[in-house]
PDB file of the backbone (N, CA, C, O) and the ligand in Angstrom, with CONECT records:
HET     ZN  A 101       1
ATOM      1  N   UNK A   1      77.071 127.160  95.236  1.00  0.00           N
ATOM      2  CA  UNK A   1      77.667 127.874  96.386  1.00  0.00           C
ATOM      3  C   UNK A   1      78.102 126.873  97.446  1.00  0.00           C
ATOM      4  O   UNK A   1      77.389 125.880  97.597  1.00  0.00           O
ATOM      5  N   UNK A   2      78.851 126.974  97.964  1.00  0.00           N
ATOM      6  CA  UNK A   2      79.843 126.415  98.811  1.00  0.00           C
ATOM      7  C   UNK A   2      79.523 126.517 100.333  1.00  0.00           C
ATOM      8  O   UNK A   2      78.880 127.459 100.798  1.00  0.00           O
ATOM      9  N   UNK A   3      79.943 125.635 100.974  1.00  0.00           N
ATOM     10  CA  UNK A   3      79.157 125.907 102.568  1.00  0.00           C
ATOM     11  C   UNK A   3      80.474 126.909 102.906  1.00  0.00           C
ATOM     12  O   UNK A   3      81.504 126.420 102.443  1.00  0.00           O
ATOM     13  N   UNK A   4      80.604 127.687 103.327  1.00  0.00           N
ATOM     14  CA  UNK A   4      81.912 128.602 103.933  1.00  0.00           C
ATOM     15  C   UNK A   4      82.504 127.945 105.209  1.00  0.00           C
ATOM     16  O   UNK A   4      83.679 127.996 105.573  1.00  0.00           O
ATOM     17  N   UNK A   5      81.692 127.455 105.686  1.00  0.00           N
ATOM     18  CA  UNK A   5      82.057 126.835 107.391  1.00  0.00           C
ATOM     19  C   UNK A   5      81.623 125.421 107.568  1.00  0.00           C
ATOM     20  O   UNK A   5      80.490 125.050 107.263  1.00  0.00           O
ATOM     21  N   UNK A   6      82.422 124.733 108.002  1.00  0.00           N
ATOM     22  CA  UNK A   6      81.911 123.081 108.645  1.00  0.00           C
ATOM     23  C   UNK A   6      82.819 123.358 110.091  1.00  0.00           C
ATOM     24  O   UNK A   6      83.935 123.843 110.279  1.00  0.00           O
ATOM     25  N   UNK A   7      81.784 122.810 110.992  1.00  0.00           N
ATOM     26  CA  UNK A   7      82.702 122.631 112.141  1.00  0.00           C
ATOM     27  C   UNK A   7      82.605 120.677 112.367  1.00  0.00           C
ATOM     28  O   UNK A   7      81.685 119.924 112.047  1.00  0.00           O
ATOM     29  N   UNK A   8      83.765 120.396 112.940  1.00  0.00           N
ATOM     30  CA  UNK A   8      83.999 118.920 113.216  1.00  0.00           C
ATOM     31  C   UNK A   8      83.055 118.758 114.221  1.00  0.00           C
ATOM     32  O   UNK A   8      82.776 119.455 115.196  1.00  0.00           O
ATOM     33  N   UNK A   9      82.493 117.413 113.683  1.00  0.00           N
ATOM     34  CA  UNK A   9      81.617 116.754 114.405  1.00  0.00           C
ATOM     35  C   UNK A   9      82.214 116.086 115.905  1.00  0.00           C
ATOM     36  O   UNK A   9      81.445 115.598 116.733  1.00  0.00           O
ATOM     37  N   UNK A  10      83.451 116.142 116.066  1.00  0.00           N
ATOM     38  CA  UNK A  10      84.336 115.494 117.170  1.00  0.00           C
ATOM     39  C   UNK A  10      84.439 117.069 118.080  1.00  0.00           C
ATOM     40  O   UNK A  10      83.806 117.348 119.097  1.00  0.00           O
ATOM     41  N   UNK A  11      85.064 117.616 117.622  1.00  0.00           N
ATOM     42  CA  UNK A  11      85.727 118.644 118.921  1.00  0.00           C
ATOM     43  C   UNK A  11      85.192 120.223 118.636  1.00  0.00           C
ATOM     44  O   UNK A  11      85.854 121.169 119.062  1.00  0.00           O
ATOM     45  N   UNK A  12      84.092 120.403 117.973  1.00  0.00           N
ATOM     46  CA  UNK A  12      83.779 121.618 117.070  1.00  0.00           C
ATOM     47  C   UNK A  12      84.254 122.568 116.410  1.00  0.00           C
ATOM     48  O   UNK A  12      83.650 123.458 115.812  1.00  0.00           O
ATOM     49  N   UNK A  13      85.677 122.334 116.543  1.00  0.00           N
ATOM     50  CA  UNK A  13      86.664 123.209 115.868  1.00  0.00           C
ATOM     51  C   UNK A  13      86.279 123.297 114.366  1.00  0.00           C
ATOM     52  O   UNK A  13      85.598 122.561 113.651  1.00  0.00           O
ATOM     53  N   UNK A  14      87.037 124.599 114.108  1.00  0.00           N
ATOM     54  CA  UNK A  14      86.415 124.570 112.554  1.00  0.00           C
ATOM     55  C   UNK A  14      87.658 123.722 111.567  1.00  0.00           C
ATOM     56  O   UNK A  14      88.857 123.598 111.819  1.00  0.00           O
ATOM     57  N   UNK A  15      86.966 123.273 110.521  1.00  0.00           N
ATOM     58  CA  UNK A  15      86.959 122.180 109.767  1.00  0.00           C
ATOM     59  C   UNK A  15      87.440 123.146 108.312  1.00  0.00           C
ATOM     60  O   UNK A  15      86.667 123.893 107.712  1.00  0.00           O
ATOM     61  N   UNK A  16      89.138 122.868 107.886  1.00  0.00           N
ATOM     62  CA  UNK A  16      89.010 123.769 106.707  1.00  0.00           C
ATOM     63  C   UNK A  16      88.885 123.164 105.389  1.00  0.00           C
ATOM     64  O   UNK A  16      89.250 121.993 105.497  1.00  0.00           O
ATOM     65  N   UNK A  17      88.559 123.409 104.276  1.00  0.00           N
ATOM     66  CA  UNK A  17      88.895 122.578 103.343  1.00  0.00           C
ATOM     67  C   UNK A  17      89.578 122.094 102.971  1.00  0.00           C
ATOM     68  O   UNK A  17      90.614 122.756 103.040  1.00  0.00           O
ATOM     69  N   UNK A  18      89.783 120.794 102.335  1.00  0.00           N
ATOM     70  CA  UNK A  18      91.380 120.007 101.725  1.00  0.00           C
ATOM     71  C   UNK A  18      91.000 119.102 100.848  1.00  0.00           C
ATOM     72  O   UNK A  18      89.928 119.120 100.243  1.00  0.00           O
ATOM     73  N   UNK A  19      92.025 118.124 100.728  1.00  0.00           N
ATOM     74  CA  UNK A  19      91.284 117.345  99.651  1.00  0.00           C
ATOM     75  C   UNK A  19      92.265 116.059 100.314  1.00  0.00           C
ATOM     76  O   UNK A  19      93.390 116.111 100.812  1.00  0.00           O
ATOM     77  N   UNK A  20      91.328 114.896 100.093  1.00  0.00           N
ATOM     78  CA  UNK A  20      91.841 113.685 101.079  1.00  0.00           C
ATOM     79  C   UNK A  20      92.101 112.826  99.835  1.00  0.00           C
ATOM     80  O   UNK A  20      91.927 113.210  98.678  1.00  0.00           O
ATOM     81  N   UNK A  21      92.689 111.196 100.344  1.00  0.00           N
ATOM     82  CA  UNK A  21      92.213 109.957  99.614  1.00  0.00           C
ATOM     83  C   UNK A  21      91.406 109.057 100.238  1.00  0.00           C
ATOM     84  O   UNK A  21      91.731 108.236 101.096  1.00  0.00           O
ATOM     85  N   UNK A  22      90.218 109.277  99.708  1.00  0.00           N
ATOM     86  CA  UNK A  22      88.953 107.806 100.417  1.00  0.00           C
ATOM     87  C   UNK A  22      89.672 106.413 100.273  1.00  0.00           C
ATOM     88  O   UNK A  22      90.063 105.790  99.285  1.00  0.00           O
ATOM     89  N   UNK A  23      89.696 106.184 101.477  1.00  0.00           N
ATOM     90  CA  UNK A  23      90.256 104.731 100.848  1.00  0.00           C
ATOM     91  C   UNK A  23      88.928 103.249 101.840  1.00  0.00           C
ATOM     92  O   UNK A  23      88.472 103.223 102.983  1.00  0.00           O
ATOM     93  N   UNK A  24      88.812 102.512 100.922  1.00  0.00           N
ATOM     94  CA  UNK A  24      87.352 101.524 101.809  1.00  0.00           C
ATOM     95  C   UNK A  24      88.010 100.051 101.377  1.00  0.00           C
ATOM     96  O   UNK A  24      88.740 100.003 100.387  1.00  0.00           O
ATOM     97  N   UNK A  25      87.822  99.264 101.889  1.00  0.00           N
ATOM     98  CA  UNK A  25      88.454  97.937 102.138  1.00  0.00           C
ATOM     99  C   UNK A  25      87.029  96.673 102.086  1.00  0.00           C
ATOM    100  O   UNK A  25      86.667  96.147 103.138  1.00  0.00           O
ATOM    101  N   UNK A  26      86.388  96.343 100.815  1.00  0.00           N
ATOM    102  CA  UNK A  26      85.406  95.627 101.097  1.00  0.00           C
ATOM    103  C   UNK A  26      85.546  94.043 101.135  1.00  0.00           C
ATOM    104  O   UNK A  26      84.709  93.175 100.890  1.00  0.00           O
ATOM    105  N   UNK A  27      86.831  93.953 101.508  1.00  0.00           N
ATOM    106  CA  UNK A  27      87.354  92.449 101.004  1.00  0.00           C
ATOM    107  C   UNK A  27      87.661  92.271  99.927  1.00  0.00           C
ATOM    108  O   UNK A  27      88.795  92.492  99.503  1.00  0.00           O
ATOM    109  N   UNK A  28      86.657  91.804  99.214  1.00  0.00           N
ATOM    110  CA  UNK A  28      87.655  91.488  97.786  1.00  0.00           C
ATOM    111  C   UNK A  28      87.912  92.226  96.887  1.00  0.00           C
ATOM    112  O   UNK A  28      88.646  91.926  95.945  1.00  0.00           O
ATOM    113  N   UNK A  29      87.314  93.365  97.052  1.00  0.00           N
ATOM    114  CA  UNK A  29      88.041  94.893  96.267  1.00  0.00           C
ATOM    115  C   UNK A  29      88.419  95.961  97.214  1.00  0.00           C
ATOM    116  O   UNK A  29      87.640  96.358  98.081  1.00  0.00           O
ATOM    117  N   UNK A  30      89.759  96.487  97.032  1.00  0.00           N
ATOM    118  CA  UNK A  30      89.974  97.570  97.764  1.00  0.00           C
ATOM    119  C   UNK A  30      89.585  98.710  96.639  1.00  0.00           C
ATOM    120  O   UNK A  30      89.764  98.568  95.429  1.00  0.00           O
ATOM    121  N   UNK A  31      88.912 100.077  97.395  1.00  0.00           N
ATOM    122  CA  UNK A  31      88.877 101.201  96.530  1.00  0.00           C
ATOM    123  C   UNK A  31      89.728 102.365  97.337  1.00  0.00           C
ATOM    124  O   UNK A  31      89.841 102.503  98.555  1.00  0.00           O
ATOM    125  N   UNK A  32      90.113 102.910  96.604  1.00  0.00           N
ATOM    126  CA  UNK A  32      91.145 103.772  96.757  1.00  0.00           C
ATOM    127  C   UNK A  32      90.721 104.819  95.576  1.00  0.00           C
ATOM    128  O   UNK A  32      90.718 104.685  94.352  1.00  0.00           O
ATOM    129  N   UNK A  33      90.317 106.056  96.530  1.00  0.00           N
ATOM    130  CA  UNK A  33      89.411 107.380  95.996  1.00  0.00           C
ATOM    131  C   UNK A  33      90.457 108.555  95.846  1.00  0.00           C
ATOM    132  O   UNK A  33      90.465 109.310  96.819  1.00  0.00           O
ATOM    133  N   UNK A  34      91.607 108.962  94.529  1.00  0.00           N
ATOM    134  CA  UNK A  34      91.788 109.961  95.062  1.00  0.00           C
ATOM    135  C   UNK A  34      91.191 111.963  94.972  1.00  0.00           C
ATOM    136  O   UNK A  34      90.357 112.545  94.278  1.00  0.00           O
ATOM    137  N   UNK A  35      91.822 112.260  95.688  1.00  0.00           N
ATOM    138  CA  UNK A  35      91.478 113.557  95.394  1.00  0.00           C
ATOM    139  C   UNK A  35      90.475 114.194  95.878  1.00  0.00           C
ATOM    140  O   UNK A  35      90.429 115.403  95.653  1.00  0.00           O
ATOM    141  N   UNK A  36      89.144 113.415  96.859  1.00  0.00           N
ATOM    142  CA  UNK A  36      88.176 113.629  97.102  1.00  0.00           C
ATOM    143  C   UNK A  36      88.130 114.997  97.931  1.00  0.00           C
ATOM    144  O   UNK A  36      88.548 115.156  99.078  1.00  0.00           O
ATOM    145  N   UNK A  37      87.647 115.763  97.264  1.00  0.00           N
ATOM    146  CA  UNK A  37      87.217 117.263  98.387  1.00  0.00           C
ATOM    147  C   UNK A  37      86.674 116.689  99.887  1.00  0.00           C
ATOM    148  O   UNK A  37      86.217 115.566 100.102  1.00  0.00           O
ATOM    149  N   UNK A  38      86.839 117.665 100.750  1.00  0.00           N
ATOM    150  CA  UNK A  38      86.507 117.612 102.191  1.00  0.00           C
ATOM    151  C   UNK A  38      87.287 118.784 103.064  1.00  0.00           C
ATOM    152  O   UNK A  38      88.038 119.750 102.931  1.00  0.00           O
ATOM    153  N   UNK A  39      86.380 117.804 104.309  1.00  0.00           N
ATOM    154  CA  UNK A  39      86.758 119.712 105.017  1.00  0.00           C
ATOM    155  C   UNK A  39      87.687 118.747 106.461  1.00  0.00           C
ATOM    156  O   UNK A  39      87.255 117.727 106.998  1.00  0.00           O
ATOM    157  N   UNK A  40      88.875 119.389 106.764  1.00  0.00           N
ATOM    158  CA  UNK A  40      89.318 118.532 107.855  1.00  0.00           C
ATOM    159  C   UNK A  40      89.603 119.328 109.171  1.00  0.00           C
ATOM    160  O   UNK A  40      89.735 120.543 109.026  1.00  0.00           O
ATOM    161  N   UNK A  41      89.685 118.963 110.075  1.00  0.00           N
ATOM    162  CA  UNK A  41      89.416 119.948 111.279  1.00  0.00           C
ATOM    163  C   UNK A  41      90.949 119.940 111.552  1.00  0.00           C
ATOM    164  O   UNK A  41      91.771 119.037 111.392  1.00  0.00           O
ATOM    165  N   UNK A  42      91.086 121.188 112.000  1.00  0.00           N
ATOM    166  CA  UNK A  42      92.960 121.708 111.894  1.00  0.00           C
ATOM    167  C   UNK A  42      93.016 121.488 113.544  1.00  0.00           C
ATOM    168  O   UNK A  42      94.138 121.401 114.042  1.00  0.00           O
ATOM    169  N   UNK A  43      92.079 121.413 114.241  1.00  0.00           N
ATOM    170  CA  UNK A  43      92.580 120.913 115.631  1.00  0.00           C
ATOM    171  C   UNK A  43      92.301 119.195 116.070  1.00  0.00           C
ATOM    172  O   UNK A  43      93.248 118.829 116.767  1.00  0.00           O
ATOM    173  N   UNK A  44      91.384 118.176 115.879  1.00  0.00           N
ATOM    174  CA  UNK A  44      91.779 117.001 115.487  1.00  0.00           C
ATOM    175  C   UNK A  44      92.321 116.166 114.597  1.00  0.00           C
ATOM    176  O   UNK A  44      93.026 115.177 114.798  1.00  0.00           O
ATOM    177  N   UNK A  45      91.772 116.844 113.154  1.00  0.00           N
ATOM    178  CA  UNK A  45      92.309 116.078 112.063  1.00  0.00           C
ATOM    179  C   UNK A  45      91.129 115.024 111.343  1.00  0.00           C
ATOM    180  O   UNK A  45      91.182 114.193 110.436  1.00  0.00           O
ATOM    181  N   UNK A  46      90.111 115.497 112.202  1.00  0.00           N
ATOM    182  CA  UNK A  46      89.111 114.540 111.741  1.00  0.00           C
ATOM    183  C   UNK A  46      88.125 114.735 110.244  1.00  0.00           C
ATOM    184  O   UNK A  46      87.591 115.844 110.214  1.00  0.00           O
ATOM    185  N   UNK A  47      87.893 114.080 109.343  1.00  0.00           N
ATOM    186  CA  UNK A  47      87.624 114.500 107.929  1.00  0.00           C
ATOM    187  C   UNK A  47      86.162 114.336 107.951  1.00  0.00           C
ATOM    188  O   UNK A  47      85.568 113.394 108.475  1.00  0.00           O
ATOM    189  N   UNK A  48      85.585 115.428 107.279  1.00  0.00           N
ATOM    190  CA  UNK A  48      83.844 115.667 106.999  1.00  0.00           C
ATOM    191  C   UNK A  48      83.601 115.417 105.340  1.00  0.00           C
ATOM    192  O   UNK A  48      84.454 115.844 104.562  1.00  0.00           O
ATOM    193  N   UNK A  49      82.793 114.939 104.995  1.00  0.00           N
ATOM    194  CA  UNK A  49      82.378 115.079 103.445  1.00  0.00           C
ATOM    195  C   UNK A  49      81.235 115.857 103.703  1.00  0.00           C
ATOM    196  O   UNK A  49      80.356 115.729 104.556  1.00  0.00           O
ATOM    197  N   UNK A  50      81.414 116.725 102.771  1.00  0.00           N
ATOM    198  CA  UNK A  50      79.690 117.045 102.083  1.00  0.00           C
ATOM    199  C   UNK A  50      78.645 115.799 101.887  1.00  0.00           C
ATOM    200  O   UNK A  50      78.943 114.635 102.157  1.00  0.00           O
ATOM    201  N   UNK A  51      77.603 116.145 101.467  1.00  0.00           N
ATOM    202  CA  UNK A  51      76.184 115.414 101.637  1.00  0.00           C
ATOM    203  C   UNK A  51      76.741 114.396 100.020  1.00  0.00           C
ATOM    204  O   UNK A  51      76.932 113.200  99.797  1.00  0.00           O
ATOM    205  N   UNK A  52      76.826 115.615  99.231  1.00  0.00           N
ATOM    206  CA  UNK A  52      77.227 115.276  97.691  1.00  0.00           C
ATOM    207  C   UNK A  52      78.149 114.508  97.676  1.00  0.00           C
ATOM    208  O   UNK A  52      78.081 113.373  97.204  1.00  0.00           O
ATOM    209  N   UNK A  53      79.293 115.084  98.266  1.00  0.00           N
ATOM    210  CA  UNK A  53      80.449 113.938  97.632  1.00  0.00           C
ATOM    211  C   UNK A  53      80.382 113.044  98.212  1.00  0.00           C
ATOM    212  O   UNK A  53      81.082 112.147  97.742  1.00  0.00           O
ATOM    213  N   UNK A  54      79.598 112.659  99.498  1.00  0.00           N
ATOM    214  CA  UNK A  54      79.652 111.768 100.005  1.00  0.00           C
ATOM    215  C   UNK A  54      78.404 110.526  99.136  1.00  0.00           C
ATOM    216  O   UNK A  54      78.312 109.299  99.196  1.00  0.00           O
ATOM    217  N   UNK A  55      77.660 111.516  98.429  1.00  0.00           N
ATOM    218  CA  UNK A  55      76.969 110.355  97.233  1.00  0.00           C
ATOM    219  C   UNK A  55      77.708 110.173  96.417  1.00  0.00           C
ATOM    220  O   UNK A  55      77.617 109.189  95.682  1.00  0.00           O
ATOM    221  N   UNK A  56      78.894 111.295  96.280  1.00  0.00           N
ATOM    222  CA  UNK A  56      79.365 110.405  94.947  1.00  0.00           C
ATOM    223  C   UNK A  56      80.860 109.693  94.844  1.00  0.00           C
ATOM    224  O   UNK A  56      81.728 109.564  93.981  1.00  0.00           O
ATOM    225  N   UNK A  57      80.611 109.226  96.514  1.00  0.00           N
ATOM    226  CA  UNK A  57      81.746 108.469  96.583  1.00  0.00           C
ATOM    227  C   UNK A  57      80.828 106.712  96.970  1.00  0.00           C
ATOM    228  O   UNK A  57      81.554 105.720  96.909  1.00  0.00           O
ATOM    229  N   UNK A  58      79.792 106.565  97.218  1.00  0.00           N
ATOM    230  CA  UNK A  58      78.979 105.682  97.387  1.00  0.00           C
ATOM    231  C   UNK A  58      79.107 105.010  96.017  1.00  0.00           C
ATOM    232  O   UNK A  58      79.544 103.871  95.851  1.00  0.00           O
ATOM    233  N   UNK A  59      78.472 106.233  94.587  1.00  0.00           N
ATOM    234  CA  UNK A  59      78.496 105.690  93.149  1.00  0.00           C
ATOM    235  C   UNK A  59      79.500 104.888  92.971  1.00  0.00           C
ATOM    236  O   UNK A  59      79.340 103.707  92.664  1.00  0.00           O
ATOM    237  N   UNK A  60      81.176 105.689  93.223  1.00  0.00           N
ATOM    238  CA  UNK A  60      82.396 104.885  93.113  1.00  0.00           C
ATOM    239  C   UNK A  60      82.354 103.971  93.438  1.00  0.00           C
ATOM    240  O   UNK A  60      82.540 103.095  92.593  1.00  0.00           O
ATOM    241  N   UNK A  61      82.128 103.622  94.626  1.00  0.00           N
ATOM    242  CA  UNK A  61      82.639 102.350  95.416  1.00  0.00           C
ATOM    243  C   UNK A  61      81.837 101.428  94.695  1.00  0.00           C
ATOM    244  O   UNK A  61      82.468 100.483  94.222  1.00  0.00           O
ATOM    245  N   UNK A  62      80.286 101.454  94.429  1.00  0.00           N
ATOM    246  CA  UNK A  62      79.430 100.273  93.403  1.00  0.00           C
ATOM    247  C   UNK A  62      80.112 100.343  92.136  1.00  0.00           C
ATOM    248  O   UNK A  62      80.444  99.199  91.824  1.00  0.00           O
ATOM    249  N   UNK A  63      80.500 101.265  91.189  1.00  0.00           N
ATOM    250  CA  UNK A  63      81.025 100.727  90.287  1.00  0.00           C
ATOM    251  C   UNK A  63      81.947  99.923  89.936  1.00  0.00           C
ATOM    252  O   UNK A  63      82.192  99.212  88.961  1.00  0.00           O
ATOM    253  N   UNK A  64      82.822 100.392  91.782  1.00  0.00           N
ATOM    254  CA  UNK A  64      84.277  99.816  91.903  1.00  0.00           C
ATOM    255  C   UNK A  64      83.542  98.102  91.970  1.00  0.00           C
ATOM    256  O   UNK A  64      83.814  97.068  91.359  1.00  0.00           O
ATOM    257  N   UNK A  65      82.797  98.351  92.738  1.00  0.00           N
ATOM    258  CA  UNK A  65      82.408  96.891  92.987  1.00  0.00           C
ATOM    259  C   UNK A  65      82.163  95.613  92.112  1.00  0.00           C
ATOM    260  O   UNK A  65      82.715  94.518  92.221  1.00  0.00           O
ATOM    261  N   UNK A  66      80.894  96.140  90.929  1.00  0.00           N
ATOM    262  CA  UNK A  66      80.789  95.460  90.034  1.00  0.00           C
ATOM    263  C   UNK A  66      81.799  95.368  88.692  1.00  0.00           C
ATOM    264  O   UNK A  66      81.463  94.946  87.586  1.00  0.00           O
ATOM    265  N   UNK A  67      83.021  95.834  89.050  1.00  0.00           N
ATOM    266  CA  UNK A  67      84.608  95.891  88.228  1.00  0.00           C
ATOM    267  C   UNK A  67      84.869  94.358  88.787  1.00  0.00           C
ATOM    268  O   UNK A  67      84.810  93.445  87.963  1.00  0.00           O
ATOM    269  N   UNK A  68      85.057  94.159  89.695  1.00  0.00           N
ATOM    270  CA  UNK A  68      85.820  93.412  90.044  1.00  0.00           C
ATOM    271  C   UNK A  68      87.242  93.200  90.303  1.00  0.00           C
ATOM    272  O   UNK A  68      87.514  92.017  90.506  1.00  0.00           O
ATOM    273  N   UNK A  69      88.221  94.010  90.352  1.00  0.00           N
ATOM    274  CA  UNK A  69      88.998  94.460  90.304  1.00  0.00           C
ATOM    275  C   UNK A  69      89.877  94.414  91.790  1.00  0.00           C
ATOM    276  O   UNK A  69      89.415  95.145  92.666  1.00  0.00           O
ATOM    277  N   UNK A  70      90.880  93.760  92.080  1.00  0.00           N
ATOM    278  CA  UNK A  70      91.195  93.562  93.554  1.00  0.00           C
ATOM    279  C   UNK A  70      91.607  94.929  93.821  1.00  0.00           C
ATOM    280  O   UNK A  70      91.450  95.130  95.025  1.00  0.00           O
ATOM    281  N   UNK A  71      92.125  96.093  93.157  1.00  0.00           N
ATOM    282  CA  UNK A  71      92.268  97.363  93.559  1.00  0.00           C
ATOM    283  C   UNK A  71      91.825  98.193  92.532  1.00  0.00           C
ATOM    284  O   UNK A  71      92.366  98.099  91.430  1.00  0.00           O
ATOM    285  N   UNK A  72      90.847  99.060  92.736  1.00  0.00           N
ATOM    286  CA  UNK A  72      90.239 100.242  92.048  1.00  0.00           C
ATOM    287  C   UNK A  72      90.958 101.075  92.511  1.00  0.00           C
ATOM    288  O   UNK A  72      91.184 101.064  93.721  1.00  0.00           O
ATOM    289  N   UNK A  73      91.470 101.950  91.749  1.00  0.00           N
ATOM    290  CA  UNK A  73      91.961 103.596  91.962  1.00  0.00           C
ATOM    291  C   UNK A  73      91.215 104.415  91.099  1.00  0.00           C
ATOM    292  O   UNK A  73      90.882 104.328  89.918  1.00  0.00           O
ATOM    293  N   UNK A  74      91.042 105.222  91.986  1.00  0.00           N
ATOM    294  CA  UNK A  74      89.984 106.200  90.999  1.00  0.00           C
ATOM    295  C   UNK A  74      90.373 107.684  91.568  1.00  0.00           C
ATOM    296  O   UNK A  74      90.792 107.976  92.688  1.00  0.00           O
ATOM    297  N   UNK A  75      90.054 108.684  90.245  1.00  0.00           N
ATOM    298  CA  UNK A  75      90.386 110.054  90.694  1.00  0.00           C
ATOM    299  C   UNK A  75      89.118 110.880  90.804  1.00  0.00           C
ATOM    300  O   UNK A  75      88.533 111.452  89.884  1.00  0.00           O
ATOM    301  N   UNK A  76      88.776 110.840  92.174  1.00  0.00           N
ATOM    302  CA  UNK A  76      87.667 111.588  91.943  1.00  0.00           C
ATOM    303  C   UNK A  76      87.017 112.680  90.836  1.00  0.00           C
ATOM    304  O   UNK A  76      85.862 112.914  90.480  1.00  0.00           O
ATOM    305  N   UNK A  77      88.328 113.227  90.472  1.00  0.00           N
ATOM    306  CA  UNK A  77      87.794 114.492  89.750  1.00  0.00           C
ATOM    307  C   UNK A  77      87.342 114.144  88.366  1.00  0.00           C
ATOM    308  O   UNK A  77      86.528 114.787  87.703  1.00  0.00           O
ATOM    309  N   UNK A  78      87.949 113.079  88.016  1.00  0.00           N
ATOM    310  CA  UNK A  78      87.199 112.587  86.667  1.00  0.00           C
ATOM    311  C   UNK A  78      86.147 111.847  86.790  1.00  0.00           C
ATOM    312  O   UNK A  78      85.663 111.319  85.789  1.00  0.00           O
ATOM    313  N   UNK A  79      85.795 111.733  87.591  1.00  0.00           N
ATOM    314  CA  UNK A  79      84.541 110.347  87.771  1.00  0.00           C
ATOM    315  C   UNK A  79      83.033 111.620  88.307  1.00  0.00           C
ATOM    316  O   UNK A  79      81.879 111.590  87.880  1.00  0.00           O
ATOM    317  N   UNK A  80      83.688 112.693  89.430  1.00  0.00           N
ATOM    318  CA  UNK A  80      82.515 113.369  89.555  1.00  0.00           C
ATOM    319  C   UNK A  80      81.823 114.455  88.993  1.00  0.00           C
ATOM    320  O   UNK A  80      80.710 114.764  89.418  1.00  0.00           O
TER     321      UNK A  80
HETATM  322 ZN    ZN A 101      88.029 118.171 115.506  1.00  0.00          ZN2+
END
């Protein structure tokens, strides 16, 4: 079950669902997440993850890591 409501942690407006691209810059690998679910607030614009995807964008980024790879692209939906 699904949270029905997130409000933004910035301006409390409510936060609707969408789907973003994570993108993280660790120096010598860039990862570039797409597709990642999230909830974005329609009056700042500011993006929330869940608890979950936000672990299982952590997993990505270490796997991205030990790749080695100067750019990882990854589609979330196959990886989670
Ligand atoms: Zn906001």
């Amino acid at each position: 079950m699904q949270l029905m409501n997130m409000n933004c942690p910035h301006c409390g407006s409510k936060a609707e669902k969408n789907l973003t691209t994570y993108t993280i810059d660790l120096g010598e690998v860039l990862v570039v997440i797409r597709r990642v679910p999230c909830y974005q607030c329609d009056h700042c614009g500011e993006i929330v993850y869940d608890a979950d995807v936000f672990q299982n964008i952590e997993k990505i980024v270490g796997a991205a890591k030990t790749m080695k790879q100067e750019v990882s692209i990854v589609d979330y939906k196959k990886v989670a």
